[in-house]
N, C-alpha and C positions, 0 to 999 in steps of 0.2 A: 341539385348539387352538381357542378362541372366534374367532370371527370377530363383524365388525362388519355388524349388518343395514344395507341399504339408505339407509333411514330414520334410523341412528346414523352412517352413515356422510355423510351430506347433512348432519346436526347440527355434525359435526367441521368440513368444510369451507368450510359458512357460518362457522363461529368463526373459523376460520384466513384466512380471506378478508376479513372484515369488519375495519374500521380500519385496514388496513394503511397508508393513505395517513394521515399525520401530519397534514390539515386538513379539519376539518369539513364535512360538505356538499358535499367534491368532487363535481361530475355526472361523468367523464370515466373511465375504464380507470385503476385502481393502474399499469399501466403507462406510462398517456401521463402521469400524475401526474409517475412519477420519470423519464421520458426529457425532459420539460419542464424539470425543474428542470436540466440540463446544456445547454440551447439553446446555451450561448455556445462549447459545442463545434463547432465545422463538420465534422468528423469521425463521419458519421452510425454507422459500424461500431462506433467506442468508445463515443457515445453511448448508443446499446443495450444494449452491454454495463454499460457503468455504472449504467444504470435496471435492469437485469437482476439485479446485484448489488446494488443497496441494495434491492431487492424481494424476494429472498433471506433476506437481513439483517430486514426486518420479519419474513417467515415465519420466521424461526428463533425473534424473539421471542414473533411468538402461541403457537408451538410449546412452548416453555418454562412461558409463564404458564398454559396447557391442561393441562399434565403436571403443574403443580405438586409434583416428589418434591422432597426435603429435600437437604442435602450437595451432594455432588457429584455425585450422577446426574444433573445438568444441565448439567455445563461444555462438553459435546459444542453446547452451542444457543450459549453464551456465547462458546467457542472462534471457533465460526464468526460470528458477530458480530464477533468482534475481528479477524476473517481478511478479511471483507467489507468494512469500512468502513478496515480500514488500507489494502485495497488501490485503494478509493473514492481515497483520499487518496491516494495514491504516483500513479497514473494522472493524476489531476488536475494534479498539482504538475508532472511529467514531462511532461504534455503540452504545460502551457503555457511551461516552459524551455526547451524546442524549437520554439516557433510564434514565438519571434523573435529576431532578434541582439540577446543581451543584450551589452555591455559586461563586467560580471559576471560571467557566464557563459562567457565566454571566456577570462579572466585565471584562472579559476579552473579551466580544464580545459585550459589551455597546458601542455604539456609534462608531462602525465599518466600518458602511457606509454611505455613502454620495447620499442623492436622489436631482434630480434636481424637487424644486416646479417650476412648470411651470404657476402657476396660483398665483404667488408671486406678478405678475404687470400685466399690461394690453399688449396686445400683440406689440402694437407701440412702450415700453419701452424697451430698451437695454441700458445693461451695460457692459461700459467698461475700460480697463487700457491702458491708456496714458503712453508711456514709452516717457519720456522726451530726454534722450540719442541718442535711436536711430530711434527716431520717430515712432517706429512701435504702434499699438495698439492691445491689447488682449480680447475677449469676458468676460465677467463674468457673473455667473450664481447663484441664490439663491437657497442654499442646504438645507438639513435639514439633521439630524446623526437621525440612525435608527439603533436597533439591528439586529447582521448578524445570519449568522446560522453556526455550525459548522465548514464546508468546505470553508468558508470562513475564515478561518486562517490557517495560512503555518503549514505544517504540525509537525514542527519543536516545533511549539506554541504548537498544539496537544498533541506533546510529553509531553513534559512539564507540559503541565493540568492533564494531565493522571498521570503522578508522583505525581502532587503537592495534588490530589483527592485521589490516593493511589491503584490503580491498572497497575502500569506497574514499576517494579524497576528500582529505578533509577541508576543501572548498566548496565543497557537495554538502556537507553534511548540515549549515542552518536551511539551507532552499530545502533539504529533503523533511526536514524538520516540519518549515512550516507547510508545505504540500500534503501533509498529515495530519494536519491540523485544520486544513480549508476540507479536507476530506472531512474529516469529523463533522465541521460545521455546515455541511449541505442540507441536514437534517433541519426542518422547517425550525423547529422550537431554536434550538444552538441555533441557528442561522438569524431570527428573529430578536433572541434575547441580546447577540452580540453584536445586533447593526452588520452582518456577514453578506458579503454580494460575489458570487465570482468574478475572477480577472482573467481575461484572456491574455493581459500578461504574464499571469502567471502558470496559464497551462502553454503557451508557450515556449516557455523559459525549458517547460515541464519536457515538451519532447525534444528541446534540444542538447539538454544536461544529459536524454538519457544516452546520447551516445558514447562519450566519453564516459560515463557510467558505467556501461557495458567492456568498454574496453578496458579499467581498471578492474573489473571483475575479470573477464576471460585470461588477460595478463597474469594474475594473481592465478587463477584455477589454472595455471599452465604452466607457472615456475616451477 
C-alpha cells in the first residue's frame, strides 16, 4: 500500500488548511474566525461547537475539490456539508426560540402533548372502544395536554416561528426547509426509498445563505 512521504503529506495539509476561512487576509486562527462569527451566542459550549462544525464543513469542501473523482465518489464530502450546515441552522434557530418568551412561541407549543394520567381511576378500571363492525376492541387511556418544548415541533414549524418573531428572513425559510429535509434523507433506507442523491448545489447555496443568516440573527439579538 503507497503511503504519503512527509513532504506530500505537509503538501496535502497546507491545501486543506489554507482558505478555509471565507475572507481574505484573515490574521487570526480558522477557528477564532468561525467562533466569532456566533459572538451573539452567550452560550460559550455551543459556540464552539458551532465554529467546530462549520470548520468541518470547510474541510469537507477543500477535501472534495483535492480529490476531484467524477460521479458520485464525492457525495460522502457533500453529504457531510449538507449534515453540517443544516445542523449550523436547526442549532441556531433552536437556540434563539429558547432565549426568550416569545408570544409565538407559546400559542404555538400550548397544549402540544398528550400525558397519559395514570392515577385518573382506580387500577381495575379500563377503558375501552367497542368497534361494532369488526368486533375488534381498542384500549383507551385519560390524557391531559401539556406545553411541549421547542424540539418538539417539526422543524418546518421552527422555521416559521423564527420568521413570524423576526430573526431568519423569510426568503430563507423554503431553502432552510428543504436543507432539513436532504438531512433527513442521508440515511441509506430515506435516501434509497426516495431516489435521494446529494447536491453540491445545494450545500452550496447551504454556506452561502449562512451568512446573511447569521447577520439577520446577530441584528435581531442586538435590537
Amino acid at each position: 500500500m503507497p503511503r504519503l512521504t512527509t513532504q506530500d503529506r505537509t503538501k496535502v495539509q497546507s491545501f486543506l488548511l489554507s482558505d478555509l476561512v471565507p475572507e481574505q487576509g484573515y490574521p487570526g486562527k480558522p477557528m477564532e474566525y468561525f467562533e466569532n462569527k456566533f459572538s451573539f451566542i452567550s452560550d460559550a459550549s455551543l459556540r464552539k461547537r458551532l465554529a467546530e462544525c462549520w470548520y468541518q464543513a470547510r474541510l469537507f469542501e477543500k477535501s472534495r475539490s483535492l480529490i476531484r473523482l467524477q460521479g458520485d465518489f464525492l457525495n460522502a464530502f457533500v453529504k457531510g456539508q449538507i449534515l453540517a450546515y443544516a445542523s449550523i441552522y436547526e442549532a441556531v434557530i433552536d437556540y434563539m426560540l429558547d432565549k426568550d418568551d416569545y408570544p409565538q412561541l407559546n400559542t404555538a407549543l400550548e397544549g402540544r402533548i398528550l400525558k397519559e394520567e395514570r392515577t385518573a381511576f382506580s387500577s381495575g378500571v379500563k377503558l375501552q372502544r367497542h368497534d361494532a363492525s369488526s368486533g375488534s376492541t381498542t384500549p383507551l387511556f385519560v390524557c391531559r395536554r401539556t406545553a411541549g418544548k421547542v424540539r418538539d415541533l417539526k422543524f418546518s414549524e421552527r422555521v416559521d416561528l423564527a420568521v413570524s418573531i423576526g430573526f431568519v428572513d423569510a426568503n430563507h425559510a423554503d431553502f432552510l426547509k428543504q436543507l432539513y429535509d436532504s438531512r433527513n434523507k442521508i440515511h441509506l433506507i430515506a435516501a434509497s426509498s426516495k431516489g435521494w442523491s446529494p447536491s453540491k448545489a445545494q450545500s452550496q447555496k447551504a454556506f452561502e445563505t449562512l451568512f446573511p443568516f447569521i447577520e439577520n440573527v446577530e441584528s435581531f439579538a442586538g435590537a
